[in-house]
LUMMIVO-966122 format. One record per residue (C-alpha): residue number from 1; x, y, z. Coordinates in steps of 0.2 Angstrom, whole numbers, plus 5000, padded with zeros to 4 digits. Layout:
! LUMMIVO-966122
+-----+------+-------+------+
| seq | east | north |   up |
+-----+------+-------+------+
| NUM |    X |     Y |    Z |
...
+-----+------+-------+------+
***
This chain:
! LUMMIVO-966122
+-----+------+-------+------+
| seq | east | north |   up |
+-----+------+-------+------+
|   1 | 4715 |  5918 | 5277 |
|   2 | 4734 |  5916 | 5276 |
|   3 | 4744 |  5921 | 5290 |
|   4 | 4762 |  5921 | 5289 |
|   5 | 4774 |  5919 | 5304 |
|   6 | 4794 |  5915 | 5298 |
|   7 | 4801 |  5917 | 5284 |
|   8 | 4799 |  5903 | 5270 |
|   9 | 4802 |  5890 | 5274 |
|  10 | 4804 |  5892 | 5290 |
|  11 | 4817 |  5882 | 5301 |
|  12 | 4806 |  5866 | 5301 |
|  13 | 4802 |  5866 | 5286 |
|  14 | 4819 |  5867 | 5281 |
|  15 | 4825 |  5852 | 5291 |
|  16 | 4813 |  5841 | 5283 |
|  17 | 4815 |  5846 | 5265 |
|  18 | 4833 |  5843 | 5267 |
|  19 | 4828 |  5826 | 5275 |
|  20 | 4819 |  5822 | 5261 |
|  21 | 4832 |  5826 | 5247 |
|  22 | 4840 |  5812 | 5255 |
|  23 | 4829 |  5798 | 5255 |
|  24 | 4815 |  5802 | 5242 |
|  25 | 4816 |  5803 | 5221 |
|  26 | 4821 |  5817 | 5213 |
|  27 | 4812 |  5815 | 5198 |
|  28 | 4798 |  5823 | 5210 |
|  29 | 4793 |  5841 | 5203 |
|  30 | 4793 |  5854 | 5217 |
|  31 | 4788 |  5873 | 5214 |
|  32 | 4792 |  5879 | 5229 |
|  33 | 4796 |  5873 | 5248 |
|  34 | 4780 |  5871 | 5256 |
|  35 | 4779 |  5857 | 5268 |
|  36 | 4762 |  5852 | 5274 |
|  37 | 4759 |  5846 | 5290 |
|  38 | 4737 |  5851 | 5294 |
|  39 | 4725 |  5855 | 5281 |
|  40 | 4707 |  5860 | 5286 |
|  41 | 4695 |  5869 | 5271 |
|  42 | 4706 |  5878 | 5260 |
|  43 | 4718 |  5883 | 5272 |
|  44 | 4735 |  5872 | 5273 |
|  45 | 4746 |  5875 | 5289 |
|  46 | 4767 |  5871 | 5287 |
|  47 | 4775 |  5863 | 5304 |
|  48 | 4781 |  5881 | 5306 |
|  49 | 4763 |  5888 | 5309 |
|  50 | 4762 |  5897 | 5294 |
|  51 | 4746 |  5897 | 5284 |
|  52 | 4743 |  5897 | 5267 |
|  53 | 4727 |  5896 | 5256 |
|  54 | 4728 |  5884 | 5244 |
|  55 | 4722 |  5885 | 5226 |
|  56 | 4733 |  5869 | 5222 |
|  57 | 4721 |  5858 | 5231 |
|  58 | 4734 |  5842 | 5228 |
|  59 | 4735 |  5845 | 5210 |
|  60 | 4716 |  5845 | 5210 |
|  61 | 4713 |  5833 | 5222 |
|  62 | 4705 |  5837 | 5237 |
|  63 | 4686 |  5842 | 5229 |
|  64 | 4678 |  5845 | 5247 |
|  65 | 4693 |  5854 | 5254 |
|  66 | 4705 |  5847 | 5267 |
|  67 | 4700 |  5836 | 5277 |
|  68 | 4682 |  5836 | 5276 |
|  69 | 4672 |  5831 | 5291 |
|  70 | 4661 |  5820 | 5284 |
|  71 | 4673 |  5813 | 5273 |
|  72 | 4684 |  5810 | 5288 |
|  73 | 4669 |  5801 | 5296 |
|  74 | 4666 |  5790 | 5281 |
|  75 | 4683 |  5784 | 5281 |
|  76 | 4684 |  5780 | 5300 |
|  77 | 4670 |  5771 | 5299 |
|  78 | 4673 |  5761 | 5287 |
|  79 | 4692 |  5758 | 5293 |
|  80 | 4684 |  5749 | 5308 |
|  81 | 4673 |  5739 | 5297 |
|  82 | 4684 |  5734 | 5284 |
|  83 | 4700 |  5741 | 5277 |
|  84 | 4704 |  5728 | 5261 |
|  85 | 4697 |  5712 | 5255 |
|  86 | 4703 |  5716 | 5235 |
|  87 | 4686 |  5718 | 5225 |
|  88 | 4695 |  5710 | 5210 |
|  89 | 4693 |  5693 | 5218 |
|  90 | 4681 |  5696 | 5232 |
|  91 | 4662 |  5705 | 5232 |
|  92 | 4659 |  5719 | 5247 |
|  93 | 4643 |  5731 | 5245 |
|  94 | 4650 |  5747 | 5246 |
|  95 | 4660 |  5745 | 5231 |
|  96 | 4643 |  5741 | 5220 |
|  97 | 4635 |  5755 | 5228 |
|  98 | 4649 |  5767 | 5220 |
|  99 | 4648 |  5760 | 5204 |
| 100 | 4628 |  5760 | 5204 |
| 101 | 4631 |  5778 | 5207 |
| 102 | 4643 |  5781 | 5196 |
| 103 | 4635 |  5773 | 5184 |
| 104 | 4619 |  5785 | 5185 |
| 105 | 4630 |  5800 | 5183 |
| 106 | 4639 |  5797 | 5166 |
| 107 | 4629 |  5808 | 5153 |
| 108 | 4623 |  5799 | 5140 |
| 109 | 4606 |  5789 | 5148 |
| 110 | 4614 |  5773 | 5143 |
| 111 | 4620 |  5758 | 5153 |
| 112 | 4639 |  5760 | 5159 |
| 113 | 4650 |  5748 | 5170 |
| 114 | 4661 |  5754 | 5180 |
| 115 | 4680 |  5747 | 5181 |
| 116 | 4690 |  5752 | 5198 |
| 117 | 4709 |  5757 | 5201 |
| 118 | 4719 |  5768 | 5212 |
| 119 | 4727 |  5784 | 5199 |
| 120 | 4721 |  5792 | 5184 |
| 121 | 4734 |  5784 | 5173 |
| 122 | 4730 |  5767 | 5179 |
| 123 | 4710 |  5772 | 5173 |
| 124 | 4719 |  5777 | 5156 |
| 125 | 4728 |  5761 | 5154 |
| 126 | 4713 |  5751 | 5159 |
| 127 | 4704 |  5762 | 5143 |
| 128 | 4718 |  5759 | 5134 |
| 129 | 4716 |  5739 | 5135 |
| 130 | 4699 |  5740 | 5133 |
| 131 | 4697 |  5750 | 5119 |
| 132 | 4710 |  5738 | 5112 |
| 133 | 4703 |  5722 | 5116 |
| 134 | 4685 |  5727 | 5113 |
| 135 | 4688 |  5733 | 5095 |
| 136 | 4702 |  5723 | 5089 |
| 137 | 4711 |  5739 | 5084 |
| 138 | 4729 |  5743 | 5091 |
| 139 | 4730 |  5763 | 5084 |
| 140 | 4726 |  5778 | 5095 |
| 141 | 4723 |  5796 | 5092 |
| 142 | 4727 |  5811 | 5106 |
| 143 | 4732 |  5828 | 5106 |
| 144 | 4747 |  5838 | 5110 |
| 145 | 4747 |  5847 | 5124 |
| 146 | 4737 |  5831 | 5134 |
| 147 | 4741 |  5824 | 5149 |
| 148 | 4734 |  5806 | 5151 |
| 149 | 4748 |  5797 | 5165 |
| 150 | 4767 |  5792 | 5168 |
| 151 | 4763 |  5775 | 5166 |
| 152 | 4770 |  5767 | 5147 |
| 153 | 4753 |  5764 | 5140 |
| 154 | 4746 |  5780 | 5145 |
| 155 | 4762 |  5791 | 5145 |
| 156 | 4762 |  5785 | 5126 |
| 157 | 4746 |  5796 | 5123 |
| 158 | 4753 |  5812 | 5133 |
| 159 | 4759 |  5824 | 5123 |
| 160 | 4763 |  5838 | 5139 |
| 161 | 4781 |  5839 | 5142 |
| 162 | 4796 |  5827 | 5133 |
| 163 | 4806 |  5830 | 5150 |
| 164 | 4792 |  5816 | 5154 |
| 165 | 4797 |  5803 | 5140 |
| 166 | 4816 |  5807 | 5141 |
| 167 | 4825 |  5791 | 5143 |
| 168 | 4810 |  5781 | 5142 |
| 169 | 4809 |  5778 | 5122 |
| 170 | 4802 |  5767 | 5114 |
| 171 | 4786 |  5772 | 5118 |
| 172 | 4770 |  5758 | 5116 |
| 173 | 4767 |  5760 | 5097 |
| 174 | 4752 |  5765 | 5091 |
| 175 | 4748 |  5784 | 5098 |
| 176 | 4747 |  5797 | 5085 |
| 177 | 4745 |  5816 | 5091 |
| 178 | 4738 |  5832 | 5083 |
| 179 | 4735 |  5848 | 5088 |
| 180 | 4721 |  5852 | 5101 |
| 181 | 4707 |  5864 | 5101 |
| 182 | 4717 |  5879 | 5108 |
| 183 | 4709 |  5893 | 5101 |
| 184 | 4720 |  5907 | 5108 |
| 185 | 4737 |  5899 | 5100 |
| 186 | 4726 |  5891 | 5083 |
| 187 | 4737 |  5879 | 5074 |
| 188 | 4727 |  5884 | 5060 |
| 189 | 4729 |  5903 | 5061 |
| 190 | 4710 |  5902 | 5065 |
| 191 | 4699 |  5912 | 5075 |
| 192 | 4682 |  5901 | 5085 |
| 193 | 4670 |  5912 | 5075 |
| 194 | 4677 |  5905 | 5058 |
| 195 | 4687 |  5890 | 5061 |
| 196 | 4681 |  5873 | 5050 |
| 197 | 4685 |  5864 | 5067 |
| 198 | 4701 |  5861 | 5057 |
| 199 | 4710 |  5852 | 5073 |
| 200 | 4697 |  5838 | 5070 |
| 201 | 4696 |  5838 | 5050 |
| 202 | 4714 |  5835 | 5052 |
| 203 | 4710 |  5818 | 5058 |
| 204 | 4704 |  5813 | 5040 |
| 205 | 4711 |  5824 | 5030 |
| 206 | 4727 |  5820 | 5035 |
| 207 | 4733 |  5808 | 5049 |
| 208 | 4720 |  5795 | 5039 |
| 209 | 4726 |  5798 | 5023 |
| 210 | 4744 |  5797 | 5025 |
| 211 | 4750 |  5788 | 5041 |
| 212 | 4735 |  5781 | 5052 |
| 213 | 4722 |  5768 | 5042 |
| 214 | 4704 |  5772 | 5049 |
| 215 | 4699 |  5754 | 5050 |
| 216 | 4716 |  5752 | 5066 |
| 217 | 4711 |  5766 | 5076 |
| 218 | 4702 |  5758 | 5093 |
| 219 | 4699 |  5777 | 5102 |
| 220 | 4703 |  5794 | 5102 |
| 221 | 4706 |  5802 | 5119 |
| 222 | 4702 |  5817 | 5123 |
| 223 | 4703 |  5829 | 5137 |
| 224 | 4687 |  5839 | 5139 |
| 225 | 4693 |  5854 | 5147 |
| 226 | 4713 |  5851 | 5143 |
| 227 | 4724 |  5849 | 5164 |
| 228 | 4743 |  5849 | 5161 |
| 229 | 4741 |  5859 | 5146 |
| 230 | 4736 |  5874 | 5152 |
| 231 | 4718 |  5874 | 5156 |
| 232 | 4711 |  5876 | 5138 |
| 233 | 4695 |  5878 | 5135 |
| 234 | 4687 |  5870 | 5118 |
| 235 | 4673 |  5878 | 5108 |
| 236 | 4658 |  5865 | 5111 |
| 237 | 4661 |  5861 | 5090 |
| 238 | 4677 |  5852 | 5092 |
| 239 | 4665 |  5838 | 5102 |
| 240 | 4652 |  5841 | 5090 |
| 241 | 4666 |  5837 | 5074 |
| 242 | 4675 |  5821 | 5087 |
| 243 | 4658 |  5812 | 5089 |
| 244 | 4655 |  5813 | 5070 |
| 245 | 4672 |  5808 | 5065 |
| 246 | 4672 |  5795 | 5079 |
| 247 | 4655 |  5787 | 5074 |
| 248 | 4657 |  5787 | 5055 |
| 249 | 4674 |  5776 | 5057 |
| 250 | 4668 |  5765 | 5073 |
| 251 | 4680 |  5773 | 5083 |
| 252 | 4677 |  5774 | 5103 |
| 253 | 4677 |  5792 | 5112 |
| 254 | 4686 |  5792 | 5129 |
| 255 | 4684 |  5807 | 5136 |
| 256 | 4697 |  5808 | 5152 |
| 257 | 4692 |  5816 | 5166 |
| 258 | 4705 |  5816 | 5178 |
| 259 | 4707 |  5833 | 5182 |
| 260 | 4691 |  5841 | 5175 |
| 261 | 4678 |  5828 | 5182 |
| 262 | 4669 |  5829 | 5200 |
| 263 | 4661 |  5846 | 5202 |
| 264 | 4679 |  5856 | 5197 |
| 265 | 4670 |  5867 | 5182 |
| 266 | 4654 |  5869 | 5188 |
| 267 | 4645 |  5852 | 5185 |
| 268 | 4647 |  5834 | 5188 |
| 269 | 4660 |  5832 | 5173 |
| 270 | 4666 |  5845 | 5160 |
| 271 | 4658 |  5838 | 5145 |
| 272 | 4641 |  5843 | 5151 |
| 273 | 4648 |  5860 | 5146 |
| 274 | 4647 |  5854 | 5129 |
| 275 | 4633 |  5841 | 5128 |
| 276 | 4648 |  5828 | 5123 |
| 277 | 4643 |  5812 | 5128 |
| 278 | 4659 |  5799 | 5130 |
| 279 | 4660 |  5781 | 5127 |
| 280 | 4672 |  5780 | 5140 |
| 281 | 4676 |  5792 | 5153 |
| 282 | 4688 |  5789 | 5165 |
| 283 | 4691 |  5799 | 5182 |
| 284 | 4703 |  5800 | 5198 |
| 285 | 4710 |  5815 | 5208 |
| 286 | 4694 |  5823 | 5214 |
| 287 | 4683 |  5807 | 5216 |
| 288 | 4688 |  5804 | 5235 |
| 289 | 4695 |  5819 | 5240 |
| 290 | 4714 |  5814 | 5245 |
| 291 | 4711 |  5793 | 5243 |
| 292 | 4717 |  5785 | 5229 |
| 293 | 4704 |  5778 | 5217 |
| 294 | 4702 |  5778 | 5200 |
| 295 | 4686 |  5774 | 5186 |
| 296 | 4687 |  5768 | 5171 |
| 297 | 4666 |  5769 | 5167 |
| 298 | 4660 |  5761 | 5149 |
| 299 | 4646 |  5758 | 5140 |
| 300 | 4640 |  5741 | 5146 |
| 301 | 4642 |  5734 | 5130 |
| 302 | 4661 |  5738 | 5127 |
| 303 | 4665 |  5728 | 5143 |
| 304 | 4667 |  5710 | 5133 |
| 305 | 4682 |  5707 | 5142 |
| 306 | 4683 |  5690 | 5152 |
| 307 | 4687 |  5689 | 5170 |
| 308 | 4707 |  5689 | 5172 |
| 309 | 4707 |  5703 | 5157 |
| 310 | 4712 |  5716 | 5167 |
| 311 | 4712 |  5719 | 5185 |
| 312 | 4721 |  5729 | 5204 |
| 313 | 4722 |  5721 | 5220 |
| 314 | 4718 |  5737 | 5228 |
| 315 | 4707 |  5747 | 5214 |
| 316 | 4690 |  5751 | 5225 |
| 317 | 4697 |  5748 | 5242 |
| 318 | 4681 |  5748 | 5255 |
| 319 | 4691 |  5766 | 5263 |
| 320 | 4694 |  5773 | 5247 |
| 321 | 4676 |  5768 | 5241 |
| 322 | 4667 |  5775 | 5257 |
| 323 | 4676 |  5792 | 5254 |
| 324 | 4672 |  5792 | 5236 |
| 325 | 4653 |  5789 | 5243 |
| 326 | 4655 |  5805 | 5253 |
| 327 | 4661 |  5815 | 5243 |
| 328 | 4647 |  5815 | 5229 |
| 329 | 4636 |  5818 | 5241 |
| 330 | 4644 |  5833 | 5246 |
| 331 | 4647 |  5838 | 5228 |
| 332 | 4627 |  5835 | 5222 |
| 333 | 4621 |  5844 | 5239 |
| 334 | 4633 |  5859 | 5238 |
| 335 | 4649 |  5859 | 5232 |
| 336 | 4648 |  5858 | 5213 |
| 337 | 4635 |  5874 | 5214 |
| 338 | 4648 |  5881 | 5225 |
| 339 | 4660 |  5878 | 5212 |
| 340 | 4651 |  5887 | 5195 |
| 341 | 4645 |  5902 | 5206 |
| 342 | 4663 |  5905 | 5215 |
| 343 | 4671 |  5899 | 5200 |
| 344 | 4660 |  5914 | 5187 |
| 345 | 4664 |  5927 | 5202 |
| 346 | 4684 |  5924 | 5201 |
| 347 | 4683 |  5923 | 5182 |
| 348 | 4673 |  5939 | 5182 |
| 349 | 4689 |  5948 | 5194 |
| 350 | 4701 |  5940 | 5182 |
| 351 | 4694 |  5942 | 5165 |
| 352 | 4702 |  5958 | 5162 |
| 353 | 4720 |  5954 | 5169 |
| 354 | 4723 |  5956 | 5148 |
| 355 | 4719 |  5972 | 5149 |
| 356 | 4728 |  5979 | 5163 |
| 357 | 4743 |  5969 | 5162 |
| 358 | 4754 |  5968 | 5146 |
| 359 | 4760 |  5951 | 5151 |
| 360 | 4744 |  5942 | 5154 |
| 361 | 4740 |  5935 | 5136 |
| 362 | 4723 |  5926 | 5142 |
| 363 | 4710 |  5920 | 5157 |
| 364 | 4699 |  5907 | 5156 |
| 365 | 4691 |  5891 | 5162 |
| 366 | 4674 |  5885 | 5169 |
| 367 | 4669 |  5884 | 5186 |
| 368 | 4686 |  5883 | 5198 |
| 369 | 4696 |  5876 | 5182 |
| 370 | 4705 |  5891 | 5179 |
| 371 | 4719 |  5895 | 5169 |
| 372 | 4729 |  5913 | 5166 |
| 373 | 4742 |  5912 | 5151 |
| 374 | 4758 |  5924 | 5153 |
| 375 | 4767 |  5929 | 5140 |
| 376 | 4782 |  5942 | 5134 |
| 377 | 4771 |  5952 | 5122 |
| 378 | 4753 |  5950 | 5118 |
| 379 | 4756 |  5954 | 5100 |
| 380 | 4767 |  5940 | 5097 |
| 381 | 4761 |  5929 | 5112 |
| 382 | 4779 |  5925 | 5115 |
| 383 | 4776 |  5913 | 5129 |
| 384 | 4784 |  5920 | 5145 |
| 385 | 4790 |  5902 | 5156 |
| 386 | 4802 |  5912 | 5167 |
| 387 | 4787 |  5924 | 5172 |
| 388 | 4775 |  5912 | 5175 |
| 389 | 4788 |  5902 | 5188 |
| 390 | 4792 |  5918 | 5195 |
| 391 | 4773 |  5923 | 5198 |
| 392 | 4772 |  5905 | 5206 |
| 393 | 4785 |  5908 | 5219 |
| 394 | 4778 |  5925 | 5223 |
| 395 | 4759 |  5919 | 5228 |
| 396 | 4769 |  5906 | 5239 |
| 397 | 4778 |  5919 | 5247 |
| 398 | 4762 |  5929 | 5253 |
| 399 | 4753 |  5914 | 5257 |
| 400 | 4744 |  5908 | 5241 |
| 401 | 4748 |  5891 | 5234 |
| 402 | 4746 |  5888 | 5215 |
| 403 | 4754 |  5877 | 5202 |
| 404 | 4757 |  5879 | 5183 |
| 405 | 4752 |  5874 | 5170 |
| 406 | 4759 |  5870 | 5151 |
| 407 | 4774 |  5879 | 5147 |
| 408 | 4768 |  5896 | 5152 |
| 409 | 4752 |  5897 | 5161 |
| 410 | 4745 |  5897 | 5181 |
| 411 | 4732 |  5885 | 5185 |
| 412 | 4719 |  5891 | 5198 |
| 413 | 4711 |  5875 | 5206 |
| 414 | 4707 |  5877 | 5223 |
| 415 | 4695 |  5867 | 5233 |
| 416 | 4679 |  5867 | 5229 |
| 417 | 4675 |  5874 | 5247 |
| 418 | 4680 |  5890 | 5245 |
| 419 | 4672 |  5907 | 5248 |
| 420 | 4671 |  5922 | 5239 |
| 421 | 4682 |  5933 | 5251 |
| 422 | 4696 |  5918 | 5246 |
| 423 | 4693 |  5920 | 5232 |
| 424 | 4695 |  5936 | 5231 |
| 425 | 4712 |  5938 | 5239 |
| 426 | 4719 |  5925 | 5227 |
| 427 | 4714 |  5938 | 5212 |
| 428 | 4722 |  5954 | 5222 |
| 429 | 4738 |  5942 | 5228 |
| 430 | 4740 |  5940 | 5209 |
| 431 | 4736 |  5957 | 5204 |
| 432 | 4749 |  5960 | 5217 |
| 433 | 4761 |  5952 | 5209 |
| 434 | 4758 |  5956 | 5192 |
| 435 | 4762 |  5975 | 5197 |
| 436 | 4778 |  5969 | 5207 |
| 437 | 4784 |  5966 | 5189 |
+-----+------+-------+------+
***
């Protein structure tokens, strides 16, 4: 649990943040002064010796908590082995291994290849190119409210924030946006039990009708369970409506995965949720808990692209592939049951936060993907940003770490590791909270 022992931050803590608005960018978004110096589990320790429990995880990233022991093992190993060798000119077996595994995990019970880089939005550009160069198509589709990378290709289909496009105009052409399937905020005025999936329809009704031929779209991407946007949960329909609309105009389905995928809802990937099956899927953060690595995993058949195409000199590096390795093993043997079973008992403390607290609008989420929407009246569902950063710093100040999410809400994504009685006292630190205000 956390333990506290200066104030925050601390003198240590302090020096080295003012260090570092020296020397490192500012375009760097930062919540709140934590400085990480020892992570074990769910428990992050400052150079100060203050402890927090982290339900941030690295933005999702560490799936088996800090520091795993046998994902510390893996990598050591393989460091004395082999550290690099670039698998986009070379062969080494471990890489092949991943991808084999990889490979046998997608849903959908067909053959997929697997394409390896370091970040998400390098696994969305390498989609990008080929949806691109496999259909013949240049047009996308996306949804607002998605987060898909900073990179040009992939910063073109997010449609989170436009602090992140600011000064970077034009954008690559060819990205068209609509509204999500975010069912408490409708863009229809629509409730689940009688919506027409009218955030789908749209595609054809509208955006093919007026601006966006059918016959130029390559792919629509899609978030399964949306990340940046504030944890939104689709009804299992809105796939249903994608795949038809999708297969009807030969259109690929990318489902990304970034932030959803690797045991963080309760199975492998979020779209197993709604029996979706992708035609690309691509994945990062929690694949290698704290290495970068990146998949871009298509059906075998879309991958007609001749060698020089596309490629990374260190995409599927030997250390980041044996963590990878590691960490599904932990995930299949514990971790992603872990994850739905902790996941449905901090839902269950959290599911009526609506009811006793005037400015909680909504709870949801799947598994430890969990998102709680503020707002300024729940009538209105005036969003409530101020609240929602203020909350933030007060779960840093008693020793919980959490991040935002979309405009207004607090993401709950903590290490896949953790217990009930951590899970706990991050429900009654935000209850806390809550009735501080």
């Amino acid at each position: 649990m956390p333990q506290l022992v200066t104030p925050l931050p601390g003198p240590k803590a302090k020096a080295i943040i003012e260090r570092d608005q020296q020397v490192i960018s500012p375009s760097y978004t930062r919540s709140y002064p934590l400085v990480a110096e020892r992570g074990q589990g769910a428990i992050v320790e400052d150079p100060d010796g203050n402890r927090f429990l982290d339900f941030a995880a690295g933005i999702a990233v560490v799936a088996t908590g800090h520091c795993h022991p046998r994902v510390v093992q893996a990598i050591q190993e393989q460091a004395a082995r082999l550290i690099h060798m670039s698998g986009a000119d070379f062969y080494y077996e471990n890489m092949v291994q991943l991808a084999e595994k990889l490979a046998s995990l997608v849903p959908g019970g067909v053959f997929r290849k697997i394409y390896f880089g370091n970040s998400g939005t390098e696994a969305v550009e390498a989609a990008i190119k080929l949806a691109r160069y496999h259909t013949g198509r240049g047009q996308f589709i996306a949804f607002l409210g998605g987060f898909h990378g900073r990179t040009m290709g992939s910063l073109a289909l997010t449609a989170s924030k436009s602090i992140q496009k600011q000064g970077f105009l034009p954008m690559m052409p060819g990205a068209h946006h609509i509204p999500y399937a975010y069912c408490y905020r409708c863009a229809y005025g629509k409730t689940p039990d009688a919506c027409a999936v009218e955030c789908v329809k749209v595609i054809e009704s509208e955006l093919f009708r007026a601006t966006l031929p059918a016959e130029d779209c390559a792919a629509i991407f899609v978030e399964p369970v949306q990340g940046e946007g504030g944890y939104i949960v689709p009804p299992k329909k809105f796939f249903d409506e994608l795949r038809r609309v999708a297969d009807k105009h030969g259109i690929l389905l990318v489902f990304d995965e970034v932030q959803s995928g690797m045991g963080r809802t309760g199975k492998m990937f979020a779209c197993e949720h709604f029996d979706a099956i992708p035609d690309v899927i691509t994945l990062a953060k929690g694949i290698a808990s704290g290495m970068p690595l990146g998949v871009m995993a298509a059906r075998a058949e879309l991958m007609n692209w001749p060698p020089g195409a596309h490629a990374s000199t260190f995409g599927g590096n030997p250390v980041a592939v044996a963590a990878a390795l590691a960490t599904i093993e932990l995930l299949e043997q514990e971790l992603i049951d872990n994850a739905a079973e902790v996941g449905a008992h901090l839902i269950g403390r959290l599911r009526n936060l609506p009811k006793r607290f005037r400015n909680v609008g909504d709870v949801r989420g799947l598994g430890l993907m969990i998102g709680i929407e503020l707002v300024n009246d729940q009538e209105t569902k005036e969003r409530a940003p101020l609240l929602r950063d203020q909350i933030v710093e007060m779960c840093f100040e008693r020793g919980l770490l959490v991040l935002g999410a979309g405009p207004n809400s607090i993401r709950l994504c903590p290490p896949l590791v953790i217990t009930k009685d951590q899970a706990d006292f991050a429900a009654e630190t935000i209850e806390s909270c809550l009735k501080a205000l």
